[in-house]
N, C-alpha and C positions, 0 to 999 in steps of 0.2 A: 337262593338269594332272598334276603326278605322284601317283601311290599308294603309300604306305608301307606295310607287313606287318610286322606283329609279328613282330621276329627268333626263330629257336630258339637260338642261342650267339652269341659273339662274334664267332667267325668267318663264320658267314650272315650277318652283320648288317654286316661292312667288304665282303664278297662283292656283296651287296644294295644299298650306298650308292654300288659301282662300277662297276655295272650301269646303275642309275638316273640315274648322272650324263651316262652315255653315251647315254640313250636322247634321241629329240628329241623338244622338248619342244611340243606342242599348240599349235594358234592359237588365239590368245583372240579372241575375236569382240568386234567394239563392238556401239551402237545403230544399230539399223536407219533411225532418226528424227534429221535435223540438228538438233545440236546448239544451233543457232540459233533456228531458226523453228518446231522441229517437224514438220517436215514428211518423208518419205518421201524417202533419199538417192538411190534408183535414178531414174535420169535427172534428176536435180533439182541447179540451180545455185545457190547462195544468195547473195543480193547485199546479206544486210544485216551490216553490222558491228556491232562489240560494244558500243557506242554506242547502237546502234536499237535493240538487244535490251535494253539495262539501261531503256527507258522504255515498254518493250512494256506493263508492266501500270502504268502510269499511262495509258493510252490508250486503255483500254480500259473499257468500260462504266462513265460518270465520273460514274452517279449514286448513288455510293457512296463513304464517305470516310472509316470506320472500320473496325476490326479485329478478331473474333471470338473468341474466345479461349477455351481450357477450363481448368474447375474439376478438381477432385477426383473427380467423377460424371459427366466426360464431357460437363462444362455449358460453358458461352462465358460470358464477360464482355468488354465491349463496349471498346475504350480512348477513351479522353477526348477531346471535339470539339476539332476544330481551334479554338485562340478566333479568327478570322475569322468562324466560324462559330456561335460562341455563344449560348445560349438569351437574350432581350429576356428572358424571365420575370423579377420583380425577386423575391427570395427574401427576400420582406420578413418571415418566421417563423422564418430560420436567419440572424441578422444575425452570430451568430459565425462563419459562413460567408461572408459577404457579400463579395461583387467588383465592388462598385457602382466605378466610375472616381472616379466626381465624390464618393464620401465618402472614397477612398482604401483600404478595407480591402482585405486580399489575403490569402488563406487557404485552403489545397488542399482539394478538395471532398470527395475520396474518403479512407478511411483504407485504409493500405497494411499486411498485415500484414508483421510480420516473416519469419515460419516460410515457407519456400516450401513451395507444397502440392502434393501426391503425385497423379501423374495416372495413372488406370487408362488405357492404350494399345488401341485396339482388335485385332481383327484384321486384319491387311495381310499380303497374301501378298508375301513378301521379293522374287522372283521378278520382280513386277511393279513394282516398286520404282526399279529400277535399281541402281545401288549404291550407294544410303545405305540402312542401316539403317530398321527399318519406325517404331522410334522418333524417329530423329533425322528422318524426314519429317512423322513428325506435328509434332513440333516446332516445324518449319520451315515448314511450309504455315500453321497456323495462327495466328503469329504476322505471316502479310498482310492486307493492307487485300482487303476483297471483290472490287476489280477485279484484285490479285492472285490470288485464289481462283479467280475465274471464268478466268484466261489459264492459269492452274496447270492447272486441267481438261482442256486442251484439248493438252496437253504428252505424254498416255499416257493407256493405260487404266487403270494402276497408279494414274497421279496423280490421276486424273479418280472413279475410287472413292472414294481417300483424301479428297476436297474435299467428296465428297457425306457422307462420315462427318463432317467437321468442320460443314458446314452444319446437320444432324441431331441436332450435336452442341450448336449453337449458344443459348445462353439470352437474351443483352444483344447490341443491332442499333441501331447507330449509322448512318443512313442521310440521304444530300443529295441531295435529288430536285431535278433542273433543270427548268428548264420546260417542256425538248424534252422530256423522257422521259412515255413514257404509262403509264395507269394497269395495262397490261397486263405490264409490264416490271416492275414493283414487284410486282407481285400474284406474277409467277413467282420474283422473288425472295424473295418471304416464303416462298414454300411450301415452298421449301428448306429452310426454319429452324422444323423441325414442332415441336421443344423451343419455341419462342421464348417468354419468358417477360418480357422488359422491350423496349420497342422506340422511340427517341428519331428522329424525323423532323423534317430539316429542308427545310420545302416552299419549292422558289424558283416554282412553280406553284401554281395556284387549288386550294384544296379544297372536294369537293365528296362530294357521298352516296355518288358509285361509290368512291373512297377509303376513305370511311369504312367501305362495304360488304365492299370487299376487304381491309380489314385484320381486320375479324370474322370473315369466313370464313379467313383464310390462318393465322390466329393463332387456335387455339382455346384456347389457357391463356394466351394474355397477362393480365399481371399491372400492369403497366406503362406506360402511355402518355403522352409528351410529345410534342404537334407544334407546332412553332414555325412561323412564317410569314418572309417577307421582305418589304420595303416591295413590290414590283412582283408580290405574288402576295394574292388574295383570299381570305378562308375564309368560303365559301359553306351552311355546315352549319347547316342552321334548330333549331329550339329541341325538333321532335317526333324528329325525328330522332338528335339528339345522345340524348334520354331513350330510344328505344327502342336504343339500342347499349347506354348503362349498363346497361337491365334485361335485357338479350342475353347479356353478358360478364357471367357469374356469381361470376368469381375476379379481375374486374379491382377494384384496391386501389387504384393510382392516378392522377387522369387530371389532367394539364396540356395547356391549350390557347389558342394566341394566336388574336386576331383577329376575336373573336367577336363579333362585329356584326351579324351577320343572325341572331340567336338570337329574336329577339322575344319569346317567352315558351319557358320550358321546365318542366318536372317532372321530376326526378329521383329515382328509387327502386331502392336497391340496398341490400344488407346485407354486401354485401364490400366498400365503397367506402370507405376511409379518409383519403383525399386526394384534394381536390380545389380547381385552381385553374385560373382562369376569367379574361382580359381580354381589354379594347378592348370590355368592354359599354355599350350604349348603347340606353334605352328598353324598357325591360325592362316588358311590362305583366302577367304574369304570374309566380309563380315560386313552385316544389313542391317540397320537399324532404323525400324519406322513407328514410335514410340514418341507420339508429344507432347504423354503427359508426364515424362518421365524425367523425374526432378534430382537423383541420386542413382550413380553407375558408381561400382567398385569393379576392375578387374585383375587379378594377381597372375603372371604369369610365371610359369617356374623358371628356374636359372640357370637353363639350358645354353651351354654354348652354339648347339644347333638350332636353335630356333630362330626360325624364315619369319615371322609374321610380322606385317609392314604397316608400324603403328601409324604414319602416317597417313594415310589411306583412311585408316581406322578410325585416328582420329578425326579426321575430314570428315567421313559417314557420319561418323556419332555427332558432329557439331551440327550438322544439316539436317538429320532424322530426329532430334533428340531436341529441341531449342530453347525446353524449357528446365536445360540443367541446373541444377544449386549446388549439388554436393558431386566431385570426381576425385575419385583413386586409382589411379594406374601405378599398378609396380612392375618391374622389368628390367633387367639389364640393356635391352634395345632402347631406352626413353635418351634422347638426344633434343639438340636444339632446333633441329627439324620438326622435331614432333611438337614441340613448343610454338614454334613458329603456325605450325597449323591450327594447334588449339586457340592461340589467339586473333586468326584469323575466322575463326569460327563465329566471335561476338557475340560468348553469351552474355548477356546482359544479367540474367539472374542469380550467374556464382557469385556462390560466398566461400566454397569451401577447395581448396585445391590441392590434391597431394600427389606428388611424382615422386618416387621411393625408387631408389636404387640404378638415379638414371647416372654414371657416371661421367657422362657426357655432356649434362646440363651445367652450363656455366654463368658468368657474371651477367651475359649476354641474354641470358636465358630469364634472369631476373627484370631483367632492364624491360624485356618484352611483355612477360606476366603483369608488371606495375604499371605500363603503360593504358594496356589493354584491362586491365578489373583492378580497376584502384579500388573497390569495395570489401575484400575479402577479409572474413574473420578467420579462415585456417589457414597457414600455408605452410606446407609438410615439404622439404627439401630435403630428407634424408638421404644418404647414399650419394651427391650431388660434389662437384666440385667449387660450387660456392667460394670466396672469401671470405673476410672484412670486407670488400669493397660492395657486396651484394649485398652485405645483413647492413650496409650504411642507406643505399639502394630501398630496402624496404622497409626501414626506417621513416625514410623522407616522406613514402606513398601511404604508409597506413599507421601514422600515428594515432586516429580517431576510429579505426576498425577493428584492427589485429588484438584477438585475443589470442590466441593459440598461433605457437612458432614451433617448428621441429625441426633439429637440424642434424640428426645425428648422422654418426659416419659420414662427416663431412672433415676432412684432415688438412684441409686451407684454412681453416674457423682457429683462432685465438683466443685466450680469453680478455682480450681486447675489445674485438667485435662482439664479444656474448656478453660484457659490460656495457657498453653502447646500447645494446639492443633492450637491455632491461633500464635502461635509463631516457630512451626515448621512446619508448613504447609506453606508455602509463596504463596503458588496458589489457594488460598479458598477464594471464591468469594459469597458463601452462607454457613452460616449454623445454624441451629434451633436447638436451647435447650431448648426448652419450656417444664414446668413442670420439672426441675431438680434442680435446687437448688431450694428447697420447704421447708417450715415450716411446720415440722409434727402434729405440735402441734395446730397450724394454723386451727379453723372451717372455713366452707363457710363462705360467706360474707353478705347472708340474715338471720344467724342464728340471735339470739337476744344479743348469748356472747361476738360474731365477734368485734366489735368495742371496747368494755371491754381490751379484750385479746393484741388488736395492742395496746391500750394506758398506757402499762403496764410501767414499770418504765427501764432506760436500764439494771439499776444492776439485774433484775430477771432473773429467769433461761430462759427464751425464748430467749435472745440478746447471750446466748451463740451460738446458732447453724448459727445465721446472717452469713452471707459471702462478702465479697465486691470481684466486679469481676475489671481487667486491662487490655485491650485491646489496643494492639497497630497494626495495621495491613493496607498494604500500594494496598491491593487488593481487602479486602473482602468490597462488594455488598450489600448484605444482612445479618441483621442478627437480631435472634426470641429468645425474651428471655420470652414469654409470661408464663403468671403465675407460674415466680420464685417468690413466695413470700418469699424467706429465704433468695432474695437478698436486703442490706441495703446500698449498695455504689456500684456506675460505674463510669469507666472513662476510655473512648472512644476516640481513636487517629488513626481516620479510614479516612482518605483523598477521598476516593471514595466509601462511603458507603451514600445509597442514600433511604435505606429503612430499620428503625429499630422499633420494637416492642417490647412495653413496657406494653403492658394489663396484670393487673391484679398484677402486681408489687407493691402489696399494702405496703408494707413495708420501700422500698426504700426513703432514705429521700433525699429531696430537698436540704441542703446545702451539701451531699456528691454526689452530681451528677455535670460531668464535659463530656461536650460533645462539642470535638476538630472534628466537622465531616462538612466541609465547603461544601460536595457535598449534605446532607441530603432533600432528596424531602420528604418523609415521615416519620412520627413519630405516631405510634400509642399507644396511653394511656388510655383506655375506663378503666373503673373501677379501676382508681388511682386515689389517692389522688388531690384536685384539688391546696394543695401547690407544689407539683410535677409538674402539667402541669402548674403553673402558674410558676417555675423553668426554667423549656423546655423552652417554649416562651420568657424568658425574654435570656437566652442563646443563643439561634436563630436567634433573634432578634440582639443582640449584635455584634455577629456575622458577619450579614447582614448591620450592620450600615456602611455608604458611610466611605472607607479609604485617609487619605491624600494624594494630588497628590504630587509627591514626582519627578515631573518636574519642581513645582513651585520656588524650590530649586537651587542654583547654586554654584560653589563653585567658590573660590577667582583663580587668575591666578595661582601663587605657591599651590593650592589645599589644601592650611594650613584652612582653615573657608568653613564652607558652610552659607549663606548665601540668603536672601528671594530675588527673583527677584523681582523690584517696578512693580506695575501695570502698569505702562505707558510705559516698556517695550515689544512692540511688538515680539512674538517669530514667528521665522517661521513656515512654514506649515508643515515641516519636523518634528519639536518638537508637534505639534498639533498630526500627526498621530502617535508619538511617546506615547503619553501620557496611562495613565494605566484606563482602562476604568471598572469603577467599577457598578456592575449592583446589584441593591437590589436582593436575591435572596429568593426568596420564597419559605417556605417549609410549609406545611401543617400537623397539630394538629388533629388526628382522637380520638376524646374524647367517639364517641357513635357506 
């Protein structure tokens, strides 16, 4: 390496540059460690190509499948699951979030901010680094996926500090346990991540108490917990057990977990617990709940004709231990107007969000009580429900000034009567799902062999009497699901801000009664309709989309009596340039499969 000295004149200093040039210059030394593999160059051959090396850290330790990341403080946040791999949980309390398939909503989960954020860098000796920069490795290391992390370590000493500071550093753990992998390998890698503060597990193996044990002990501030299951893995965690980890984990807020079917009875009591949600319940004989800061329950039971568990009860418990709920989801074929009856005797004063799914017991009755009892509510989810018209008039009357979000699906009392009403005096409804309600009873599937017979009947038979044509005018609503109304034969949509509509399964609807006034439409979903239907859509959309006249091109006479075309070789100012109406093709997309 050369050394320069502060010159004393000009003359030392051309003296000094022609010295230097002549002197020879040092050997730079490389890494001692192949560049390939890592490993030690003295007497070592390397025989992998640059090929083996670019999937070295996909091969390695594969039950991990996201990437750790830091905050501002030195914290990790997790990056987003592969969707292969996505939570079954149904987020039936964030439906403006909602990624259900079959209603077609699509909406990013996470907000992203703008400002990128400032990261305190730790200490890394440069030295051991190699030569990148001690920032540009933090950079770079922890923006891999954990089997990156782990192959990273094993690359230097330098690198191998650096991964343990990122692990250390780590908050949000994105994690896909296979079914080889044992409980001992997950335990070693939480304890890396001594920060961990949110932790999303997706188990393709059984779960069991040593799990649940090693994640209390490895994680002492988690804050966090989601474990998802896979159809070929069991969740084995009983009901005492689940309750002594809530009351263990003191700062844990909040817990999501599938597959809960061995719970048989549980009691839960926590005072940090703000979220909680619970399915694949089933027989539930007991259930405690002493939880008051808890603002959001979901619980899904499966749809077991033998299932004993006595929502009532249940609901009572949860109204008394719980009081300071906002958001509830109960699914269940047991949900009746008993259980209705309890939850509005419960008085919580803070719902806004209500959803009872699959009660088909719940009736007009059941309406009458909910609006009496929380006239405030922005969601209310009646699916599965025997509802009429006379209900969706009912909640009409109560939440003209609340009700964003309405869901009615598989409700077969609903007309589209009542679902015109309801988007005509709701002014604040921004979603809502009627799927399965206007249906043709008479209607087989659509792989039967009569199916096709059946739709191409003639109009004057008895089938075109039960048809419906639905009229939507609405200056707010978002979303909306009209998936397999087959008894609907005509729409027409006058929704300025509706940017997501569903139309599967709409096998009936014909093509020249469809009129779709919706300029904001990004989505249209029509899987198993007719393809003169979707060739309708498109050609509407399309139309729609086509470039409109500039209507600057235009001028009018001095007295204003004529309008008249400006000549081309009238130059117009720069003022009328940025005046002009700038018309953008706007694309909306056709989900046909």
């Amino acid at each position: 390496m050369e050394r320069f000295h502060h010159p004393q004149s000009a003359a030392s200093t051309a003296t000094a540059t022609i010295s230097n040039s002549d002197l020879k210059r040092g050997k730079k030394r490389g890494s001692y460690n192949c560049g390939r593999c890592g490993l030690p160059k003295k007497g070592h051959v390397c025989n992998l190509t640059s090929s083996t090396t670019s999937t070295t850290t996909t091969t390695t330790a594969a039950a991990t499948t996201s990437t750790p990341t830091t905050d501002s403080t030195n914290s990790a946040r997790g990056s987003t699951i592969d969707p292969a791999s996505h939570s079954h949980l149904r987020r039936a309390l964030s439906f403006d979030e909602a990624d259900d398939l079959r209603s077609g909503f699509h909406s990013d989960l996470d907000d992203i901010d703008e400002a990128e954020p400032v990261f305190d860098y730790p200490d890394i000796d440069p030295d051991s680094s190699g030569c990148l920069p001690a920032t540009c490795l933090w950079e770079v290391l922890r923006r891999l996926p954990p089997t990156g992390i782990l192959s990273a370590a094993r690359v230097c000493k330098g690198w191998r500090a650096t991964t343990r500071k990122i692990w250390r550093a780590a908050e949000v753990l994105r994690l896909r346990v296979p079914s080889r992998a044992q409980v001992g390998f997950v335990g070693s890698l939480l304890q890396k991540c001594s920060g961990l503060v949110t932790l999303s597990l997706r188990l393709e193996s059984d779960l069991d108490s040593m799990m649940l044990a090693c994640i209390a002990f490895s994680c002492p501030n988690l804050e966090v917990l989601e474990i998802t299951t896979s159809k070929s893995s069991i969740n084995r965690i009983t009901g005492g057990e689940l309750g002594r980890f809530v009351a263990d984990k003191r700062c844990l807020k909040s817990l999501k977990m599938e597959g809960c079917s061995s719970l048989g009875s549980f009691s839960l009591c926590s005072s940090s617990l703000g979220t909680l949600w619970l399915s694949d319940l089933c027989s539930l004989s007991k259930m405690g709940f002493n939880c008051p800061n808890l603002k959001e329950i979901s619980l899904e039971f499966s749809r077991q004709e033998n299932d004993s568990t006595d929502l009532v009860a249940m609901v009572d418990g949860m109204g008394r231990g719980c009081p300071r709920l906002q958001n509830i989801h109960i699914s269940s074929v047991r949900l009746s107007h008993a259980v209705v009856l309890a939850l509005t005797a419960a008085q919580l004063r803070g719902l806004r969000m209500l959803s009872l799914v699959l009660g088909a017991d719940i009736t007009d009755a059941s309406v009458a009580s909910i609006a009496s009892s929380y006239p405030n509510l922005e969601l209310l989810d009646l699916s599965g429900s025997s509802i009429s018209d006379s209900g969706i008039g009912m909640i009409c009357n109560v939440f003209p000034d609340s009700l964003s979000r309405l869901l009615l699906a598989l409700c077969p009392n609903v007309t589209s009567s009542g679902i015109q009403f309801a988007t005509a005096e709701l002014p604040l409804l921004e979603l809502m799902d009627c799927g399965m309600t206007i249906c043709d009873p008479n209607a087989q599937d659509s792989t039967s062999e009569t199916g096709d017979h059946e739709l191409s009947k003639p109009p004057n038979s008895k089938f075109h009497l039960i048809y419906q044509k639905l009229i939507i005018k609405h200056n707010n609503l978002k979303k909306l699901s009209l998936w397999g109304c087959s008894g609907l034969d005509a729409l027409y949509l006058n929704c300025p801000q509706l940017d997501d509509l569903n139309l599967n399964s709409c096998k009936n609807l014909h093509p020249e009664r469809l009129l779709l006034q919706c300029p904001g439409l990004r989505n249209v979903h029509a899987s198993d309709c007719k393809e003169l239907l979707v060739g309708a859509i498109r050609s509407q959309l399309n139309k729609a989309a086509a470039p409109e006249e500039n209507v600057l091109s235009c001028k009018r006479l001095a007295d204003g009596s004529k309008r008249i075309r400006v000549p081309p070789l009238v130059s117009l100012s720069s003022d009328n340039y940025t005046k002009r109406r700038k018309v953008g093709i706007h694309q909306c997309k056709i989900l046909v499969s």
